[in-house]
Structures are given as C-alpha cells and as structure tokens.
C-alpha positions as CSV (number, residue, x, y, z in Angstrom):
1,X,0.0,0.0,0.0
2,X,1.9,3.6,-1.1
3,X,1.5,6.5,1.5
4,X,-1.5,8.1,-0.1
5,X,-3.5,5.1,0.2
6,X,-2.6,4.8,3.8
7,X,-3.6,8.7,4.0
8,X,-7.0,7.6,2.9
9,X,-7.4,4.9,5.4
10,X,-6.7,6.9,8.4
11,X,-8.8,9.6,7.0
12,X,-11.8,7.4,7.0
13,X,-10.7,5.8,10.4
14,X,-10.3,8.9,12.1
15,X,-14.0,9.9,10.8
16,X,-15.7,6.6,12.1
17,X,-16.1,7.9,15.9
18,X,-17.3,11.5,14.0
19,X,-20.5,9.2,12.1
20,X,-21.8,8.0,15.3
21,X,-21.5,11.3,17.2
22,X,-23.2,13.6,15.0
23,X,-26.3,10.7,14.7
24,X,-26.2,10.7,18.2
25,X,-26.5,14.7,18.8
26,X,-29.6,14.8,16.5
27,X,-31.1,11.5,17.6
28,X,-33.4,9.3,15.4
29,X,-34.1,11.7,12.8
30,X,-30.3,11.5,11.5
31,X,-28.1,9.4,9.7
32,X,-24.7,10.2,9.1
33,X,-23.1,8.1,6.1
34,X,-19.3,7.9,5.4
35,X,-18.2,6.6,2.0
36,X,-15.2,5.4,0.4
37,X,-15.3,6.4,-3.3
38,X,-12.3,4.0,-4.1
39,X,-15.3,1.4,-3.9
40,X,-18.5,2.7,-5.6
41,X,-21.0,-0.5,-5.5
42,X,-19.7,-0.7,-2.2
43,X,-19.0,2.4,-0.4
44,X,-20.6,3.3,2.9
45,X,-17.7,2.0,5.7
46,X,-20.0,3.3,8.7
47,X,-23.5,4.2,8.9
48,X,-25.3,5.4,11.9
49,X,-29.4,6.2,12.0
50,X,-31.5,4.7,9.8
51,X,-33.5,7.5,7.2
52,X,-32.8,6.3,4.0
53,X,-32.0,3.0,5.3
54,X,-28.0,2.6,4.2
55,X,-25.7,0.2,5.9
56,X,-22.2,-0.9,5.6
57,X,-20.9,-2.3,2.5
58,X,-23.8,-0.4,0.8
59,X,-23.6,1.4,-2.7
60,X,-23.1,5.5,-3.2
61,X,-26.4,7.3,-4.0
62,X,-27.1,9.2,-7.1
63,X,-25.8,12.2,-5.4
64,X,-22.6,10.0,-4.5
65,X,-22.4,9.3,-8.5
66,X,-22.5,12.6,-9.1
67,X,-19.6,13.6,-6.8
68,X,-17.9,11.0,-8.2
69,X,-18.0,12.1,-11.8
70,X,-17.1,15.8,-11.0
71,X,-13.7,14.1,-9.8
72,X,-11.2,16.4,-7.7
73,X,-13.4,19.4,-8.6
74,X,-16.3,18.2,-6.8
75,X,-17.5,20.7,-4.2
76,X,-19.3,20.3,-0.8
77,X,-23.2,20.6,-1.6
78,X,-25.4,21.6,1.5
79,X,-28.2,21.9,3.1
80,X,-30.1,20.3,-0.3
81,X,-33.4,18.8,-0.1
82,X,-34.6,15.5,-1.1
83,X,-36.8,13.0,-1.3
84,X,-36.7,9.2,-0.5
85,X,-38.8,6.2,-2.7
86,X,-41.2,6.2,0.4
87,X,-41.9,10.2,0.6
88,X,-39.3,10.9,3.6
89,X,-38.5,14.7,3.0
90,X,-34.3,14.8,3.7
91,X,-32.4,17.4,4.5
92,X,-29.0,16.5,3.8
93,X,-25.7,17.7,3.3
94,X,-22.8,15.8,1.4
95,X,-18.9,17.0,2.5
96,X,-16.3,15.4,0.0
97,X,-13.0,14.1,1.7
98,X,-9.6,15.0,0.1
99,X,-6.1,13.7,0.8
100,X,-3.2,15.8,0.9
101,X,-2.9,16.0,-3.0
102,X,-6.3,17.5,-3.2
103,X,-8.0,14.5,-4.7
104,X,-11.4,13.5,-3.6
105,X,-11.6,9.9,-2.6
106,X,-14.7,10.0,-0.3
107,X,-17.4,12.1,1.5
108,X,-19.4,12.3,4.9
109,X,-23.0,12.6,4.6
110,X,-25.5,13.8,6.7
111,X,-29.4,13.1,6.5
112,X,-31.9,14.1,8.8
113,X,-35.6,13.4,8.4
114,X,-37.5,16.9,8.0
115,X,-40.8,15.0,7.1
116,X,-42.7,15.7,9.9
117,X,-41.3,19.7,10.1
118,X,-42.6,20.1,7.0
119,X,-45.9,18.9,7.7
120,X,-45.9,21.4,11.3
121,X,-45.0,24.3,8.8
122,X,-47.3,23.4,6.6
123,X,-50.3,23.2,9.3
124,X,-49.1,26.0,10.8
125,X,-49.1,28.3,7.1
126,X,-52.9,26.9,6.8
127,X,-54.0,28.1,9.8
128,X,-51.9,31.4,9.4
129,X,-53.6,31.5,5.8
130,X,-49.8,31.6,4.2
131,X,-50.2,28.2,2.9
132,X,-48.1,27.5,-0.1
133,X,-48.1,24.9,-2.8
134,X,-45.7,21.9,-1.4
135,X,-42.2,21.3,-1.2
136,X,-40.7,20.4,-4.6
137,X,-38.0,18.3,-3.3
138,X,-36.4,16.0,-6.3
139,X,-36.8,12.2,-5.5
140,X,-33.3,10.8,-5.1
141,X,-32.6,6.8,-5.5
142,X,-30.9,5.7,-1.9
143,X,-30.3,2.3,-1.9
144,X,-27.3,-1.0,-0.8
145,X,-27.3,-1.9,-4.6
146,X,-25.8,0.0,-7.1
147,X,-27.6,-1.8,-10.0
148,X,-30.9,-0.1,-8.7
149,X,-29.4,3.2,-8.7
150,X,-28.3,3.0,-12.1
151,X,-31.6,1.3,-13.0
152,X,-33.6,4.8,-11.8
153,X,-31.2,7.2,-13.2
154,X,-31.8,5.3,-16.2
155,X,-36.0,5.2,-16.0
156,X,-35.6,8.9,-15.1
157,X,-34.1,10.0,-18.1
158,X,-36.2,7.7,-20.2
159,X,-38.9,9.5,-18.8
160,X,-38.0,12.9,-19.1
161,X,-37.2,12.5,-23.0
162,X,-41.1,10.6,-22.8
163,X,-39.8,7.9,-25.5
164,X,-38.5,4.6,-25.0
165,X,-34.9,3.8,-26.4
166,X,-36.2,2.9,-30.1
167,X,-38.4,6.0,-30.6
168,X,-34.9,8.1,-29.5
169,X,-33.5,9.2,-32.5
170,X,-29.6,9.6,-32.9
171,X,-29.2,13.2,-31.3
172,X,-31.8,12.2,-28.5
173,X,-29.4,8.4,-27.9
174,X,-26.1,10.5,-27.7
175,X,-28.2,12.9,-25.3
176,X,-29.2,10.3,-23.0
177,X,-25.6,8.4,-22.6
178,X,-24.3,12.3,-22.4
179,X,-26.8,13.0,-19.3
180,X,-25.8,9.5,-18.1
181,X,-22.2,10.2,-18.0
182,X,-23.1,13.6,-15.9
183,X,-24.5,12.2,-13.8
184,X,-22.0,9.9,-13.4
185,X,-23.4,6.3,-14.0
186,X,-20.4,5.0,-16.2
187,X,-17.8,5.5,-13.1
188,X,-19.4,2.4,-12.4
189,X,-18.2,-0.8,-13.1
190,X,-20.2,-2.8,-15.3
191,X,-22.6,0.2,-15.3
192,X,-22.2,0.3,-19.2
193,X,-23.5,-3.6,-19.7
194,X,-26.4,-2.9,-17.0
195,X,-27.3,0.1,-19.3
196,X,-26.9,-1.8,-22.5
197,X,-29.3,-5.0,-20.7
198,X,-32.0,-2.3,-20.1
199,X,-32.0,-0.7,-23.7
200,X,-31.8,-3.7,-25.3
201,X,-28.5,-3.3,-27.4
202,X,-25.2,-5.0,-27.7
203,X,-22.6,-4.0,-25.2
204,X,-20.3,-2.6,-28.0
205,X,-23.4,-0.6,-29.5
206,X,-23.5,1.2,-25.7
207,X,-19.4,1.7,-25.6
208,X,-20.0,3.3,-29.3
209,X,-23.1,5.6,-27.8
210,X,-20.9,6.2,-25.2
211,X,-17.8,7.3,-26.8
212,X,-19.5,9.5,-29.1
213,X,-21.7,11.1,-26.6
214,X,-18.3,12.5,-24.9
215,X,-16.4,13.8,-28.3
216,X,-19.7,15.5,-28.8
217,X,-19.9,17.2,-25.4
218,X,-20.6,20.9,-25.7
219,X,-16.8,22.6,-25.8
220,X,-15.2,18.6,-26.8
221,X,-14.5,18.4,-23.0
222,X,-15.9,15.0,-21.0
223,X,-15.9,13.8,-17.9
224,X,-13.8,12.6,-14.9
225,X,-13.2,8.7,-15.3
226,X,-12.7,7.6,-12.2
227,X,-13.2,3.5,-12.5
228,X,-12.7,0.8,-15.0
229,X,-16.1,0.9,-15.1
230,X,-16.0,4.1,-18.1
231,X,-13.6,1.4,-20.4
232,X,-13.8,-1.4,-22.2
C-alpha cells in the first residue's frame, strides 16, 4: 500500500467515531453516512441512524455518482433537499474528503428526516392563511445496490425524453448516454452492460453511444473517469 492510500485509510478511520456522534446529537431523525469512493458498488464503511436505510458495504447514492464524476473538482453541496422512494422529506448535506494531494476519494454525509417539520409548517401556514403549494424536493434513489441506482437514473431519463430507447433518435441516444455520464453512472463498473441489458442493445453498440456522446460534449470536453467501469 503507497502512503496516499494509507492517507486515505486513516482519514476514514479517524471519521468513524465522527458518524456516530453527529447521529447521536440529532437523535433518530439523522443518519450520518461515510463513504469510500475507491469502492463505488460498495462504499458506505460506517452508517449510523437509519433514514434512507443505508448500511455498511452499501452502494453510493445518485448524489454519490454525481460527486464521483465531478472528480477532484467536486465541491461540498449543502443543506439540499430530497426525497426518498417512500416520501421521507431529507435534509442533507454531502462534505467530500480529500487527501493531501487534493483528490477526492470520499465524502461524509448527513441526513436528517425533516418529514414531519414540513408537515408542522405546513399546518401552521394553513392556519396562518400563508399556505403555499408543497415542497418540490427532487426524488433521489438511496439504496445498498448499485444496480438499482443505475436502473432509476436510467427510468428517469427515459422518462423525461417521454420515449422509449427505439423511438430516440440519434441526437436524442447521444443525449441520453451524455446525461448519463453527468451524472455519473459510467464510473461504475459494469454500469455500461447494465445500461446496454436495459435498452436492449449489444454492449459494443453502448461503448460506441458512449464514446460519441463525450467527443460530442458541448466545448469537446468530457468527464472525470474515475473507474474501470468508463472502459472497455
């Protein structure tokens, strides 16, 4: 093991005591998450509360896979709202790790259940006749398996373009594996067969989809590979 992977070990040992603290400060309405990016199907090392229902050897979230393709110039993102599969309103705020080089290599979540606030405020905006239309959260994919996070990042931009993969033309196909990419599904391993599987295509159609998609990016830049996962 060199010295910066030993860097990165300590880092995340040294944080372990921090995940169980914070959830403990907040009590049962927070979890605190601590991933290990070198890993990405399996990433959470510690865990502590239960909101969007993560344990250890977990994968990252879509918000993880997003970190992860922005590479080392991923930036803290807080205090963003989300929702869970089940309707849980989160509040949650995602603090990447760096070693001493600057490279991101991890992050420390936090997520605390604001479901019932929300409700409170809303009651209490109804009865103060201030009542607003409802928090327009986006639904975020949480989940131990990484295959179902790809699988919904997938379905959701599938439904957005309102077409299934044969009625996409070429510019709409290159559009989809572009927003993919973004969003950082293809720092996955085996994320580009599990993509190919759920269109319905050969795995060498999806690599050529794929490379196209990036030497078409607006400004011929692309994005951060991070695993074997973005290769053949």
């Amino acid at each position: 093991m060199d010295s910066r992977e030993a860097e990165r070990d300590a880092v995340l040992r040294a944080l372990a005591p921090v995940v169980d603290g914070i959830a403990a400060t907040f009590g049962p309405v927070c979890e605190v998450v601590l991933h290990d990016y070198r890993q990405p199907e399996r990433s959470v090392v510690a865990v502590a509360g239960s909101v969007t229902g993560r344990t250890v050897g977990g994968a990252m979230s879509e918000i993880g896979m997003r970190v992860l393709a922005s590479g080392d110039d991923a930036r803290d993102e807080l205090n963003y709202l989300t929702r869970t599969g089940t309707g849980k309103l989160v509040k949650s705020s995602t603090m990447v790790l760096r070693d001493s080089t600057g490279a991101v290599f991890g992050a420390l979540c936090v997520n605390v259940d604001v479901t019932e606030v929300d409700r409170v405020r809303g009651l209490l905006a109804a009865l103060a006749g201030t009542a607003g239309g409802p928090e327009q959260a986006p639904v975020t994919t949480f989940g131990d398996d990484i295959d179902s996070v790809v699988d919904a990042l997938l379905d959701d931009h599938l439904r957005r373009q309102d077409q299934t993969w044969a009625g996409l033309d070429r510019t709409r196909r290159l559009a989809l594996f572009r927003g993919l990419d973004a969003r950082g599904v293809f720092a996955v391993r085996r994320a580009v067969e599990q993509v190919a599987g759920r269109l319905g295509i050969s795995r060498a159609s999806a690599y050529h989809y794929l490379s196209q998609a990036r030497a078409t990016a607006p400004g011929g830049t692309r994005t951060h590979d991070t695993s074997e996962g973005a290769h053949p």
